[in-house]
LUMTI-782485 format. One record per atom (N, C-alpha, C): atom name; x, y, z. Coordinates in steps of 0.001 Angstrom, whole numbers. Atoms other than C-alpha are relative to their C-alpha. Layout:
! residues N
node a->CA	px->X	py->Y	pz->Z
...
***
This chain:
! residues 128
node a->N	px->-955	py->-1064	pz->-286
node a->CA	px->87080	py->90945	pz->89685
node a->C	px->1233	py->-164	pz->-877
node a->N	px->-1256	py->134	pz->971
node a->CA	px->89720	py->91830	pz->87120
node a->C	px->1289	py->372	pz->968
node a->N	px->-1754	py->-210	pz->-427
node a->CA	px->93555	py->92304	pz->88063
node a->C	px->267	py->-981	pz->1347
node a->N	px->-222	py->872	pz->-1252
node a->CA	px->95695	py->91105	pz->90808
node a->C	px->399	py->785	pz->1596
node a->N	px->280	py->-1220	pz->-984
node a->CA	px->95405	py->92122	pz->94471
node a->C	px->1786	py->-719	pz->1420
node a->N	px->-967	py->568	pz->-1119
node a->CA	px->98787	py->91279	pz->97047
node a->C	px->-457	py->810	pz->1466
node a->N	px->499	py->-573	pz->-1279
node a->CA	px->98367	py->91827	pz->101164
node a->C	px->826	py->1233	pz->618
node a->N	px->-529	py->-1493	pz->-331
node a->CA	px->99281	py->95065	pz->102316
node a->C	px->1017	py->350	pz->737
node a->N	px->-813	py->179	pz->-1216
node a->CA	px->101555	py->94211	pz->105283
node a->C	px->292	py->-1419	pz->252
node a->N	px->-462	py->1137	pz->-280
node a->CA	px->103838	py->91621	pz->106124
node a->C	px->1134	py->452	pz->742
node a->N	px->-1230	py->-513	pz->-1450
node a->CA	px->106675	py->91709	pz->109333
node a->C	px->962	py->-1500	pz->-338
node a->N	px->-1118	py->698	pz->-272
node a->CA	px->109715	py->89944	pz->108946
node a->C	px->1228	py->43	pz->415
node a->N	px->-912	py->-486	pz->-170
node a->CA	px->112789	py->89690	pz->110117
node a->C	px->1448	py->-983	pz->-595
node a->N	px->-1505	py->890	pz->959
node a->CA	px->116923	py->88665	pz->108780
node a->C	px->-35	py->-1086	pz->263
node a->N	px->-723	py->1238	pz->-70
node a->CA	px->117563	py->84983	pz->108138
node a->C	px->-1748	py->-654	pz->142
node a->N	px->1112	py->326	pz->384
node a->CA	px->113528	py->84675	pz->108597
node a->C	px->-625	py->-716	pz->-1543
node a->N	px->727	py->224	pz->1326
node a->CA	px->111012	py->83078	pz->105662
node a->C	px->-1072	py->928	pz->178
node a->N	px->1178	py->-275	pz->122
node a->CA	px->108549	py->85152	pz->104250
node a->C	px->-569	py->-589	pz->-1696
node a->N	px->874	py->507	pz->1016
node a->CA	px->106181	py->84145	pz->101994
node a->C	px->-1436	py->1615	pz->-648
node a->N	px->366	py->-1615	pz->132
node a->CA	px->104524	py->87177	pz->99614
node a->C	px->-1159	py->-959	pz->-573
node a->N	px->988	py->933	pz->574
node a->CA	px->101008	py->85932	pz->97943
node a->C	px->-570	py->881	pz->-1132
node a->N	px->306	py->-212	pz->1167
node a->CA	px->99215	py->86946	pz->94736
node a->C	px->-1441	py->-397	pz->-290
node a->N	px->1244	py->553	pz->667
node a->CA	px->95652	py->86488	pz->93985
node a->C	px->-830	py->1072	pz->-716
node a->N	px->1092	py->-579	pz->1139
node a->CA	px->93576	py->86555	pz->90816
node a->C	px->-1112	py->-652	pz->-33
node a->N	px->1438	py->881	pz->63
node a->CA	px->90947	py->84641	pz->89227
node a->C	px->521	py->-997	pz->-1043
node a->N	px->-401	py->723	pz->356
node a->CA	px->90515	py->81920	pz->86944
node a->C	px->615	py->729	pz->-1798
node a->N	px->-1261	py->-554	pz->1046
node a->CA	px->91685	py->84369	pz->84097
node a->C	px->846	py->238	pz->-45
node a->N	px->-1693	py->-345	pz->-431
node a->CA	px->95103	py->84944	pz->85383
node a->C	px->374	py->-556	pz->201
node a->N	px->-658	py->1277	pz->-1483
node a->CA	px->96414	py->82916	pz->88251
node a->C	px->-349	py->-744	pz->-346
node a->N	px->832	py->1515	pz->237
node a->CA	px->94153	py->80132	pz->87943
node a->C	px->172	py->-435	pz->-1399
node a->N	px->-107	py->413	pz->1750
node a->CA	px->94791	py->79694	pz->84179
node a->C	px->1480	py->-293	pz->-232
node a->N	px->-946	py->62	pz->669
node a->CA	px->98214	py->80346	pz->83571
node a->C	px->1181	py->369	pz->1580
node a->N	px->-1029	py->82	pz->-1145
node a->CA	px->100085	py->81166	pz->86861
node a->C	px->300	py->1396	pz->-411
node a->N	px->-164	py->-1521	pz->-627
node a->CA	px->101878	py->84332	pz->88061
node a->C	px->1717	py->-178	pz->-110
node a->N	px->-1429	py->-496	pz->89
node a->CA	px->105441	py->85543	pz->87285
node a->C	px->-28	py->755	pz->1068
node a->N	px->-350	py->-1005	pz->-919
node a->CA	px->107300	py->87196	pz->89749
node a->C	px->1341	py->1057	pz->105
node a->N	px->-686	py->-1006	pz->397
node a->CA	px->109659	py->90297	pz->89957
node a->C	px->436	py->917	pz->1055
node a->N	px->-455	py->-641	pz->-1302
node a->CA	px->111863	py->92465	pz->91897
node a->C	px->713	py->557	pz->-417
node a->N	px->-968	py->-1132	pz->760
node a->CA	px->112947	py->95805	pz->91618
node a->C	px->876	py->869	pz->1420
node a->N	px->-231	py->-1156	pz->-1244
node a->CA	px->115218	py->97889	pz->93687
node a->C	px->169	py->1226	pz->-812
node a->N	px->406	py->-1680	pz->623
node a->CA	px->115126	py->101394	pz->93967
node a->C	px->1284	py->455	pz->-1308
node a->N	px->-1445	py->-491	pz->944
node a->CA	px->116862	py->103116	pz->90673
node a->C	px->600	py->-1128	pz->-880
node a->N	px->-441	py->890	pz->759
node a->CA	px->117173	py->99733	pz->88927
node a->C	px->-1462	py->-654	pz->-523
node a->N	px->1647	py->730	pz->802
node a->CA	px->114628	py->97901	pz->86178
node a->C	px->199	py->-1453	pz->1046
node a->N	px->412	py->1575	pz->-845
node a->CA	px->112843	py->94629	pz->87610
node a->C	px->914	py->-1120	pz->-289
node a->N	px->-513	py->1896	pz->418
node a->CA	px->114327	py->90977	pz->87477
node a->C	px->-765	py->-616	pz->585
node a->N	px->1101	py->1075	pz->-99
node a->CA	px->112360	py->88347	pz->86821
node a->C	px->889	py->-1248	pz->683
node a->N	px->-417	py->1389	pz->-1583
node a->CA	px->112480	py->85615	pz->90065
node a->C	px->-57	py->-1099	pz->-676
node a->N	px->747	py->1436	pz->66
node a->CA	px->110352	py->83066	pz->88591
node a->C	px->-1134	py->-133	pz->-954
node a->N	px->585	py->-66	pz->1054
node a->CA	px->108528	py->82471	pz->85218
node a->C	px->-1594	py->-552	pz->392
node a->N	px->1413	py->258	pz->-104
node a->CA	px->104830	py->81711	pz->84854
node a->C	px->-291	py->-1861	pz->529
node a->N	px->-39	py->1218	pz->-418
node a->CA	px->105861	py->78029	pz->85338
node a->C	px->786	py->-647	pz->1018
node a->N	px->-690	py->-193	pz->-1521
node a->CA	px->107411	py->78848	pz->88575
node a->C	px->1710	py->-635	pz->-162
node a->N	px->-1848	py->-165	pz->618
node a->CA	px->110936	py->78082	pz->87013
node a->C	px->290	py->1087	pz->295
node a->N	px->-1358	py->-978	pz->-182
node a->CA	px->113790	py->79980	pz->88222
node a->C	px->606	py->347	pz->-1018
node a->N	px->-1007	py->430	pz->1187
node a->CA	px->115745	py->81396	pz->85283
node a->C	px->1119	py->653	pz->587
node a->N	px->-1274	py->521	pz->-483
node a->CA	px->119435	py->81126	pz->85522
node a->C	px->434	py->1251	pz->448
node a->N	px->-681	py->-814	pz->-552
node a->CA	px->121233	py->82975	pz->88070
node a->C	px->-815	py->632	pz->1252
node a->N	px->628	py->-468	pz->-735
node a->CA	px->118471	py->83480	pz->90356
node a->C	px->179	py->-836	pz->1446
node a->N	px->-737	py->742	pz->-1605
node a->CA	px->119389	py->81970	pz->94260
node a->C	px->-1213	py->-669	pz->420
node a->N	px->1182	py->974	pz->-1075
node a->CA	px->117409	py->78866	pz->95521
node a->C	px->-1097	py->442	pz->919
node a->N	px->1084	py->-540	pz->-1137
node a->CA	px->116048	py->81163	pz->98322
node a->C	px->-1346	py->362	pz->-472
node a->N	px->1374	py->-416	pz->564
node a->CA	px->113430	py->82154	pz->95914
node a->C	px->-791	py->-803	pz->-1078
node a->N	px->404	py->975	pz->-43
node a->CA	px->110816	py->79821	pz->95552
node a->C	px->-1135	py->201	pz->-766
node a->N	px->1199	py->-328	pz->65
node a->CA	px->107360	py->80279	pz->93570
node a->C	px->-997	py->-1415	pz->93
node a->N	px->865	py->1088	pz->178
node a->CA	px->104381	py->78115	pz->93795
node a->C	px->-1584	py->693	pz->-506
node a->N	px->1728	py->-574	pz->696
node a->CA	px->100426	py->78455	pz->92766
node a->C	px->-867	py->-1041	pz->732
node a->N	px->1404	py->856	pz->-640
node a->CA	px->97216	py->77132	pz->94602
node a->C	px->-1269	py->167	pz->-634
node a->N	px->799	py->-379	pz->538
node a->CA	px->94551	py->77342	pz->92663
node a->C	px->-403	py->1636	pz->-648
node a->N	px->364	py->-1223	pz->255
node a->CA	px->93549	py->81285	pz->91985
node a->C	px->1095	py->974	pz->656
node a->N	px->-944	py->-930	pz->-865
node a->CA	px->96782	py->82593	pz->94407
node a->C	px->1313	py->-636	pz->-428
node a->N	px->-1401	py->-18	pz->426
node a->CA	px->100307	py->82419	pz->93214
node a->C	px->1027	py->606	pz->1643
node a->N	px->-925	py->-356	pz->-849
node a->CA	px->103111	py->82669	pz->95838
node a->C	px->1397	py->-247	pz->163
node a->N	px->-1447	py->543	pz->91
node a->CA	px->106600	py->83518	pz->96231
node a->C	px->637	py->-474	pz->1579
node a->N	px->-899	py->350	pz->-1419
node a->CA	px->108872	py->82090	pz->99362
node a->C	px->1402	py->809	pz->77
node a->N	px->-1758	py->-643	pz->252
node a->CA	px->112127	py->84312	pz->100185
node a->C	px->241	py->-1044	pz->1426
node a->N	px->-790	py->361	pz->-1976
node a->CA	px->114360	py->81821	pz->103298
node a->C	px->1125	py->569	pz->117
node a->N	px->-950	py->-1025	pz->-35
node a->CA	px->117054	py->83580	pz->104938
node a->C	px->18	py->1306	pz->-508
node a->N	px->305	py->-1560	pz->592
node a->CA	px->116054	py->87022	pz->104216
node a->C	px->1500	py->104	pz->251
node a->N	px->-1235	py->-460	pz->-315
node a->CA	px->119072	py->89005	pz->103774
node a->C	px->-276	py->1772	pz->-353
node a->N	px->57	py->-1530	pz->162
node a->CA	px->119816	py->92630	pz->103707
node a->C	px->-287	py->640	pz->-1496
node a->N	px->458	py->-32	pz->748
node a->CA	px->119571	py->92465	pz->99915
node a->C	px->-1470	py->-38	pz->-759
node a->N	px->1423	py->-412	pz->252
node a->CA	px->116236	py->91796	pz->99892
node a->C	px->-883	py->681	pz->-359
node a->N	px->525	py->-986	pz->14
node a->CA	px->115287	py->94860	pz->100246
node a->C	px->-394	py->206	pz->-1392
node a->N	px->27	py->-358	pz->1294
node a->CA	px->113158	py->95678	pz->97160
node a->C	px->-1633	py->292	pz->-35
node a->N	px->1295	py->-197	pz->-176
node a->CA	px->109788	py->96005	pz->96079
node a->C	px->-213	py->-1606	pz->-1227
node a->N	px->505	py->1158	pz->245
node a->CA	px->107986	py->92573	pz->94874
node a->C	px->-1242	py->-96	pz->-1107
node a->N	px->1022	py->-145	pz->701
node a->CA	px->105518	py->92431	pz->91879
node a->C	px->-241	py->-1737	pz->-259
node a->N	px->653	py->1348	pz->663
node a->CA	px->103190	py->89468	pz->90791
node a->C	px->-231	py->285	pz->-1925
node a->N	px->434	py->-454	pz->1342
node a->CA	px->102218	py->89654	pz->86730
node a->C	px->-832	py->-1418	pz->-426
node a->N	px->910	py->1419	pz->943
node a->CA	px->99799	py->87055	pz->85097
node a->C	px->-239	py->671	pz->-1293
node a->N	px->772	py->-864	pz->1396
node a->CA	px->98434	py->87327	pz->81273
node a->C	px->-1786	py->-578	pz->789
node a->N	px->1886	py->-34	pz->142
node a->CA	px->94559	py->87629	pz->81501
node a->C	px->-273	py->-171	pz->-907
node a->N	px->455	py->263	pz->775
node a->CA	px->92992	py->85705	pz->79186
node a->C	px->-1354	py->930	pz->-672
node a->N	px->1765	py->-436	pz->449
node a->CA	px->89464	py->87659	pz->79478
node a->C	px->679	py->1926	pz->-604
node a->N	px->-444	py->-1089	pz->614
node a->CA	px->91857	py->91125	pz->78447
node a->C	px->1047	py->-380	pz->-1631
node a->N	px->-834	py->473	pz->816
node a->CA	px->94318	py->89110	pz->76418
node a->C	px->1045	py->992	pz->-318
node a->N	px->-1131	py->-967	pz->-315
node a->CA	px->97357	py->91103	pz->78107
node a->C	px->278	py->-285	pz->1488
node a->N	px->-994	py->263	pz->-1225
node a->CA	px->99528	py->91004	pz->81076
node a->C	px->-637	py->736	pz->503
node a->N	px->382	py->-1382	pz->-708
node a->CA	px->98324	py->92855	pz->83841
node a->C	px->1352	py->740	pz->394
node a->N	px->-1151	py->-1080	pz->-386
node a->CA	px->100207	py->95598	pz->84926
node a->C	px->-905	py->833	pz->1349
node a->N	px->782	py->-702	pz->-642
node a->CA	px->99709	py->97928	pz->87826
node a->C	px->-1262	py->743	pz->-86
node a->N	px->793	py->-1126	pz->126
node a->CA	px->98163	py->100655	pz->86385
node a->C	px->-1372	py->-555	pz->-633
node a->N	px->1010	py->124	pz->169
node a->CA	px->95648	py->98828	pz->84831
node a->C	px->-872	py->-908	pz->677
node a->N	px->727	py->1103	pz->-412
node a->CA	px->94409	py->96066	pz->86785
node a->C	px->-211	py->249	pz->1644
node a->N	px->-159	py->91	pz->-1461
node a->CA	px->95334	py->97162	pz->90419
node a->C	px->792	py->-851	pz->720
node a->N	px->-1014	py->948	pz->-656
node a->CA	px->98190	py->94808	pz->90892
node a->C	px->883	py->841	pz->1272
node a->N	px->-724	py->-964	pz->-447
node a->CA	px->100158	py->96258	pz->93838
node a->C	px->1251	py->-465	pz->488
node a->N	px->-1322	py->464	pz->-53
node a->CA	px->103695	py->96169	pz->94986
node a->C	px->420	py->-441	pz->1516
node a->N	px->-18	py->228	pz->-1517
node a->CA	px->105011	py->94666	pz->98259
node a->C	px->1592	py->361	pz->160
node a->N	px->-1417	py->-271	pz->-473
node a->CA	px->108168	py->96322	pz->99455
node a->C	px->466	py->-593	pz->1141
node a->N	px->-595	py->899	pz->-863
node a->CA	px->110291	py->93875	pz->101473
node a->C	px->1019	py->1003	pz->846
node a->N	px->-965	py->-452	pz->-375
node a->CA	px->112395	py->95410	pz->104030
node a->C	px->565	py->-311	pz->1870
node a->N	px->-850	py->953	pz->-687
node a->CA	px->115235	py->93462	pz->106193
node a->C	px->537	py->525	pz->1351
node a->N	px->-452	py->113	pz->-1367
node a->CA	px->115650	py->95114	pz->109486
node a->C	px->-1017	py->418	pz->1048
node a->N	px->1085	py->361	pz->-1093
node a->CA	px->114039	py->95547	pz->112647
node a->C	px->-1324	py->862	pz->90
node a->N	px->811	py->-642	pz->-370
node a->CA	px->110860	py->96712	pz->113543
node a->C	px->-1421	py->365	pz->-931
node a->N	px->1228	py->-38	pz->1065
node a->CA	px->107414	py->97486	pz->111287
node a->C	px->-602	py->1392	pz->-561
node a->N	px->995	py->-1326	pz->167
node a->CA	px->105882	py->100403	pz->109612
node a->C	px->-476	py->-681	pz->-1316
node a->N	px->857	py->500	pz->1724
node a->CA	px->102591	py->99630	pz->107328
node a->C	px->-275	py->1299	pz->-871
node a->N	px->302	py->-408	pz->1274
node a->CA	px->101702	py->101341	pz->104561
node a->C	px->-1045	py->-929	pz->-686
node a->N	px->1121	py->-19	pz->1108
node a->CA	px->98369	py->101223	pz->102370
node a->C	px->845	py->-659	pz->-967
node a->N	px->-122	py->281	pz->1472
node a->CA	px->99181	py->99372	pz->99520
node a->C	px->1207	py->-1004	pz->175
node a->N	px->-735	py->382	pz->-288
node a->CA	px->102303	py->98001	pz->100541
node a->C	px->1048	py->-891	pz->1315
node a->N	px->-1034	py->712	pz->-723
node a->CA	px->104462	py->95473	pz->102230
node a->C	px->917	py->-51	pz->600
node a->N	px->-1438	py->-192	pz->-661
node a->CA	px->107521	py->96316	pz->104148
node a->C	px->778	py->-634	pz->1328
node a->N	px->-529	py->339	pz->-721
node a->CA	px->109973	py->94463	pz->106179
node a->C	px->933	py->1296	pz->907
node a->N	px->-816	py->-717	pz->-235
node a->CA	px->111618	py->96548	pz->108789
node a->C	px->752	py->-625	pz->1638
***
């Protein structure tokens, strides 16, 4: 299976940890690891956490990445009202020899969002 697939639904709430997850195969994830990214609405992405789960500078402790074999994952602690955003994974794929991207691989986005209560959504993630 090409691209990368994240879980559709996740419930959290302020000052909570969530943990978002990422899985590919051994052409992506498993090879080279998983960048991670976060966009809010009306603004381009910033990158959390490089393929070698390095933070680059200016990014807040709370956000954590790691990799388990074929699944890449980020940690947010203390959610905060900022949070709020939508969450991308990215790997390069060796067997395309290119980054995935949504549109081509089926990567999907997990929108985090910091106050009470839950509504899921297909495709997506949301704290409420």
């Amino acid at each position: 299976q090409a691209g990368l697939t994240q879980p559709s639904s996740v419930s959290k709430d302020l000052r909570q940890t969530a943990t978002l997850t990422c899985t590919g195969n051994s052409n992506n994830v498993g090879n080279q690891g998983a960048a991670w990214l976060q966009q809010h609405q009306g603004h381009a992405p910033k990158l959390l956490s490089h393929r070698n789960n390095n933070r680059p500078s200016g990014i807040s402790e709370r956000f954590s990445a790691s990799r388990s074999g074929n699944t890449a994952s980020l940690t947010i602690t203390g959610l905060q009202p900022e949070d709020e955003a939508d969450y991308y994974c990215s790997a390069w794929d060796s067997s395309l020899s290119a980054h995935t991207v949504p549109q081509i691989s089926g990567e999907m986005r997990q929108k985090l969002k910091s106050s009470p209560g839950l509504t899921e959504h297909t495709g997506t993630s949301q704290f409420y």
